[in-house]
C-alpha positions in Angstrom: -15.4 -32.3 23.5 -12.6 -34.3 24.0 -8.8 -33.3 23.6 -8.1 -35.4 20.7 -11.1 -33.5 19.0 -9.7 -30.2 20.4 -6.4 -30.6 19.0 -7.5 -31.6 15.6 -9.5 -28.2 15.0 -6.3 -25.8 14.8 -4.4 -28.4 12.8 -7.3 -28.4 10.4 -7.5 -25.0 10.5 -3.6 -24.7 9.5 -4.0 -27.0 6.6 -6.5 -25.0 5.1 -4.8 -21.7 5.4 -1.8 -23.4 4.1 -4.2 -24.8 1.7 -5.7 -21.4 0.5 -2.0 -19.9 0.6 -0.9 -22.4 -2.1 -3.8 -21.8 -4.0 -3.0 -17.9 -3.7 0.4 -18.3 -4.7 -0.3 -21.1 -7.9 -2.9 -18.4 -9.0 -0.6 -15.4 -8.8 2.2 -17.2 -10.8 -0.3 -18.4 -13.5 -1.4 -14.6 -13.5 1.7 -13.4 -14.0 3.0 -16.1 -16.5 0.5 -15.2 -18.8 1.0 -11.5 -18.6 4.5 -12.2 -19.3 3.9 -14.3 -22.0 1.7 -11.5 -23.4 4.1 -8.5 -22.9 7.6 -9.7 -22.3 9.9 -9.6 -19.5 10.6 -6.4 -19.1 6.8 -4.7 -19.2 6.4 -7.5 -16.1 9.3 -5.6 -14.5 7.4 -2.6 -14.8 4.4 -4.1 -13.9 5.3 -5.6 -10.6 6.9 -2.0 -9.9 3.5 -0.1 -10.6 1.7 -2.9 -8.6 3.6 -2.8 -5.7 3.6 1.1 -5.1 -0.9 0.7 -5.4 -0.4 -2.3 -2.9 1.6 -0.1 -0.5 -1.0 2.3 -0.8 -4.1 0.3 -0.9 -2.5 -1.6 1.8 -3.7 1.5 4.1 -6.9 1.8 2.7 -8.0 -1.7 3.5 -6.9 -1.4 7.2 -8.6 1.6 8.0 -11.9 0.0 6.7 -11.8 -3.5 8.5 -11.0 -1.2 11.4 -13.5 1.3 11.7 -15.2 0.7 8.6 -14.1 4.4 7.1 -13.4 4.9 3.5 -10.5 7.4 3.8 -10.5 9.4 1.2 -7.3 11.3 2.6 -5.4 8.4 2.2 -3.8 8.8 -1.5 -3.0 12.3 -0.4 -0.8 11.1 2.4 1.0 8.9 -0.3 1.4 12.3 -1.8 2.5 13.9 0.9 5.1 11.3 2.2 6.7 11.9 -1.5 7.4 15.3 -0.8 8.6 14.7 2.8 10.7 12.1 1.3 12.2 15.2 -1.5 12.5 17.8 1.3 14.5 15.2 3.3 16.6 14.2 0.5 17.5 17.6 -1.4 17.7 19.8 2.1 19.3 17.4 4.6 20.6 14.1 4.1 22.4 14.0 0.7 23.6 17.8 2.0 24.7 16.4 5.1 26.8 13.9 3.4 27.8 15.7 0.6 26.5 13.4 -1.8 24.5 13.9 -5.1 22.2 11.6 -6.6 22.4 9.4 -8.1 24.8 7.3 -5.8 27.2 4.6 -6.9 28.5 3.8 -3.4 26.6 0.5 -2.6 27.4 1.1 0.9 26.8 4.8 1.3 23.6 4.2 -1.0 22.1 1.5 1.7 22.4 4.3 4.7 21.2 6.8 2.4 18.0 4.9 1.6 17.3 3.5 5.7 17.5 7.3 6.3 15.0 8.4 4.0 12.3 5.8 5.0 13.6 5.7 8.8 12.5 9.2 9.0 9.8 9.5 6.2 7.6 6.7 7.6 7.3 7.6 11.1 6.8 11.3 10.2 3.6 9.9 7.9 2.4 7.7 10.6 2.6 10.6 12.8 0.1 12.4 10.6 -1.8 10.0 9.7 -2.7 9.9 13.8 -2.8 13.3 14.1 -5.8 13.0 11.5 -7.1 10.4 12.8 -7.1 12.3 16.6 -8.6 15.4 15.2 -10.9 14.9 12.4 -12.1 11.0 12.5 -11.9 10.3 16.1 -15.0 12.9 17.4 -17.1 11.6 14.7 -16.7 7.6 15.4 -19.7 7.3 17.0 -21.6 10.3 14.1 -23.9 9.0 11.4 -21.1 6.9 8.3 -21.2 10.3 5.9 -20.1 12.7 8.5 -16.3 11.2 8.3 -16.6 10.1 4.8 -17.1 13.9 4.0 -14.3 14.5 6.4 -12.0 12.4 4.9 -12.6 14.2 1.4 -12.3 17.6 3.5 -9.1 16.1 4.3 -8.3 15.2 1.1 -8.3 18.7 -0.3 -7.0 19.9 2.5 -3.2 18.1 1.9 -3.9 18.9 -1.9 -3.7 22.6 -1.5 -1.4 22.8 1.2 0.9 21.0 -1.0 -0.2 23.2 -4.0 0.0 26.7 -2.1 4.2 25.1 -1.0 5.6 23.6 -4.0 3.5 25.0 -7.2 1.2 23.1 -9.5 4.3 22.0 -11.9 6.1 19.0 -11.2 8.8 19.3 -8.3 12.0 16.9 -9.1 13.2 14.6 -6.5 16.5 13.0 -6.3 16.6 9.5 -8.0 19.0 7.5 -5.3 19.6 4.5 -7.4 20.4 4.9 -11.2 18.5 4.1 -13.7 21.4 3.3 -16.4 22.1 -0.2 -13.6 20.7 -2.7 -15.2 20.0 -6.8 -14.7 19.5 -9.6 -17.6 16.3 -10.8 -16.3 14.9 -13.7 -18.9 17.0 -11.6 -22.1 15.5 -8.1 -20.7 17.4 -5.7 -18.9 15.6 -4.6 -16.0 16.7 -2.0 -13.9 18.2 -2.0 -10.3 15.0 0.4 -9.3 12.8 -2.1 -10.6 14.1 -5.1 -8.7 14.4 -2.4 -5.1 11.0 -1.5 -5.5 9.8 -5.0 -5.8 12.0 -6.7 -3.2 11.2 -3.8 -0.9 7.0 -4.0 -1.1 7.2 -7.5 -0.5 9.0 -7.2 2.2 7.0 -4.6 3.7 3.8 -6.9 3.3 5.4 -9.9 4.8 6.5 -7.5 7.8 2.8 -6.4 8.1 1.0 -9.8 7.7 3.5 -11.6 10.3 2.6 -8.2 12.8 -1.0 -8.3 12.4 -0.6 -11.9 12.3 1.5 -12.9 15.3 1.8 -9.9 17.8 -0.6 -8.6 20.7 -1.4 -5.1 19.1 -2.2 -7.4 16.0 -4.2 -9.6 17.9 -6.1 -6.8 19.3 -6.6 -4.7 15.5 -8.3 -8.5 14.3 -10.4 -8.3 17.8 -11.7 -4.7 16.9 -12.3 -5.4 13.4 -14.5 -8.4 14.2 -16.5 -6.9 16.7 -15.3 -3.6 18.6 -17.8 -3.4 21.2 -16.8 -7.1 22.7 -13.3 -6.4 22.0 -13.3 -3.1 24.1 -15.2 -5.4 26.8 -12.2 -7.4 26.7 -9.3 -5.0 27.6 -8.6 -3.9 24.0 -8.0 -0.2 24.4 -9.5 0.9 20.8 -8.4 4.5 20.6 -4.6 2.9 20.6 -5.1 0.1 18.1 -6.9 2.3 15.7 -4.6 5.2 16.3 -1.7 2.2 15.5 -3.6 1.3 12.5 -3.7 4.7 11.1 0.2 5.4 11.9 0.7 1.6 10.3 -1.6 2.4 6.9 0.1 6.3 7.0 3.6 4.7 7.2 3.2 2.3 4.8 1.7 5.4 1.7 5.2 6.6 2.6 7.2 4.6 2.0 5.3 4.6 -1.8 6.0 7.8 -1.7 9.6 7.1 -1.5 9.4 4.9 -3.6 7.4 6.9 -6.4 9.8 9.2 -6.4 12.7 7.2 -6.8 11.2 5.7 -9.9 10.2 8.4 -11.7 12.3 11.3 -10.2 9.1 13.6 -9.6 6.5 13.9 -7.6 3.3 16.8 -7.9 0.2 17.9 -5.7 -2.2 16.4 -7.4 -0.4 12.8 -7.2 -2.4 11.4 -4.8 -5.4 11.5 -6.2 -4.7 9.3 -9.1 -2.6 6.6 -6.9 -5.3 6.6 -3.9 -8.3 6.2 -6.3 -6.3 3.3 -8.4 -5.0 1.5 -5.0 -8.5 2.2 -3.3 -9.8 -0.3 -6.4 -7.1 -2.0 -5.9 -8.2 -2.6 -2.1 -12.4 -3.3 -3.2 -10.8 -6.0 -6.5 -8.8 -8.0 -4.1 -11.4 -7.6 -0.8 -11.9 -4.5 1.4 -10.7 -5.4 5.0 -7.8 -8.1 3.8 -4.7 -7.3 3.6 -3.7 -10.2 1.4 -6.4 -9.3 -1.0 -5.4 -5.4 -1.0 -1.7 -6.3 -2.1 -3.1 -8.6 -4.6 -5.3 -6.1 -6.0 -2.5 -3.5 -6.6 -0.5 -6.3 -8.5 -3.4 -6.8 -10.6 -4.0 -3.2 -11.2 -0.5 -2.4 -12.0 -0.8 -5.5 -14.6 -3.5 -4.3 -16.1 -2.6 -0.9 -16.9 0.6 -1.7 -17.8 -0.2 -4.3 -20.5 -3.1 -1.5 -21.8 -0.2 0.8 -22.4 1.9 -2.0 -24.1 -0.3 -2.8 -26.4 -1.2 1.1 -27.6 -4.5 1.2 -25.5 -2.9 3.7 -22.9 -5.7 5.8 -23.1 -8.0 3.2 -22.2 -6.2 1.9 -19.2 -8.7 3.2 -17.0 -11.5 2.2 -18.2 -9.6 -1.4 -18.6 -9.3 -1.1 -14.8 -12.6 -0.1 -13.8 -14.5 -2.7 -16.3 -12.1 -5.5 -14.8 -13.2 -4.9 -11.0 -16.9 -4.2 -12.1 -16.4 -7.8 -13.5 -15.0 -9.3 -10.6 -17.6 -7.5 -8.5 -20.4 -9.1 -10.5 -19.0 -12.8 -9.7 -17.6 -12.0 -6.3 -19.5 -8.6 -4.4 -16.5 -9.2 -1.8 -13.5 -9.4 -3.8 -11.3 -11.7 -5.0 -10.2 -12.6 -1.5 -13.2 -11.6 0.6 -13.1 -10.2 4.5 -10.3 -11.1 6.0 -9.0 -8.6 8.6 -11.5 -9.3 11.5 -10.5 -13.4 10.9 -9.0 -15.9 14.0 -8.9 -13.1 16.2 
């Protein structure tokens, strides 16, 4: 092979990853141009808000699978979790600390207030996301697939009435940070400052994951061990680490939607998690399980789709709007809209 030939393969390679990126993005603002030309500007605000808060979650989901191929059930319940950690942190310490009550007007005071919650809600998430992973996945890697999956709905149940024996079955309120009477004209609709957070915030928060898993060793070595982890443990790759890191990542990331749920809706109850993990676990299968692109996509789509159901007085069957949408896609596409991706150009 000569070097000429040798230098053209990664350049080809970039043009069609740039290639299927523009084709990606051209897709996604069709999508959402005709969503917003069927409900209006401000039901697309709300939309991209919903979406983003399954994508954070599903983001998780689809990490863990192209991993270790587990369906963690758990998962949705750690989103749950993190938005009680993020309330406890909020109503007990930090706004106490500083003497504040929410909602804040202080842009400056409001910036800290919100790096603290995440800077301390994340890593505690990730922290039990590993100390699941250590205790109840990690002696059963090498067990028969349903020994974990039962696990992980052990798990599951386990958060859900830990945080039903501590807080009640009622709703428990949790301090909205940013008001909800702050408002932007967006396209004649006023859209609130929540709205725009929430959105800026999750696409950030993907972009910061894609460039890690993208460009970094530890990312380097999660692709190796999703592509094949007997040859990448013959390699160097230690796997306990990079699948405890993927389970602190996926934890961290539910989180921060936990955060972020209950900054948008001011609440946040025990049972939570099982409706957000079961809509961003479709949310991971629609847009591919194992791709991290596809996942995000998925929750977008998802949060499109229920939103314009409610819009148009068909609230009820959101749902079913949901689950007959990815059976559809299944049908065309068994791998998702996106396909496998994670284990790719390791």
């Amino acid at each position: 092979m000569t070097a000429n030939s040798t230098a053209a393969r990664p350049a080809a390679s970039r043009q069609i990853r740039l290639g299927r990126s523009a084709r990606i993005g051209i897709g996604a603002v069709v999508f959402v141009g005709v969503f917003w030309a069927f409900i209006g500007t401000q039901q697309v605000a709300n939309a991209l808000t919903l979406g983003a808060i399954y994508a954070l979650i599903a983001l998780g989901y689809t990490m863990v699978y192209g991993i270790i191929e587990l369906i963690n059930f758990a998962h949705g319940d750690i989103f749950m979790v993190g938005g009680f950690v993020a309330m406890q942190l909020l109503t007990r310490v930090i706004l106490p600390v500083f003497g504040l009550t929410a909602p804040i007007t202080n842009p400056l005071m409001l910036v800290v207030i919100l790096l603290l919650t995440f800077g301390l809600t994340m890593p505690i998430m990730g922290l039990i996301g590993v100390t699941i992973e250590r205790f109840a996945y990690r002696p059963l890697r090498n067990a028969p697939r349903v020994a974990p999956l039962i696990t992980a709905i052990g798990v599951s149940f386990i958060l859900q009435n830990i945080a039903l024996i501590l807080f009640g079955p009622a709703s428990v309120n949790s301090p909205q940070l940013i008001s909800t009477e702050l408002h932007v004209e967006v396209l004649g609709a006023s859209v609130a400052y929540v709205n725009v957070f929430i959105a800026i915030l999750a696409v950030a928060l993907m972009i910061a994951l894609s460039l890690f898993v993208g460009r970094t060793r530890l990312g380097r070595a999660m692709r190796s061990t999703a592509q094949d982890r007997e040859a990448a443990q013959l390699m160097g790759v230690d796997l306990n680490l990079t699948i405890a890191i993927t389970f602190f990542i996926g934890s961290a990331l539910a989180g921060a939607a936990g955060v972020v749920w209950g900054l948008y809706l001011g609440s946040v109850k025990w049972d939570l998690g099982f409706n957000g993990g079961l809509k961003a676990f479709t949310a991971a299968v629609l847009g591919g399980i194992g791709n991290t692109t596809g996942a995000a996509l998925g929750g977008f789509v998802i949060g499109f789709i229920e939103v314009a159901s409610a819009a148009k007085g068909y609230s009820r069957w959101s749902e079913a709007i949901v689950f007959a949408a990815l059976i559809i896609v299944l049908v065309f596409r068994p791998a998702g809209i996106l396909g496998h991706q994670l284990g790719e150009r390791a």
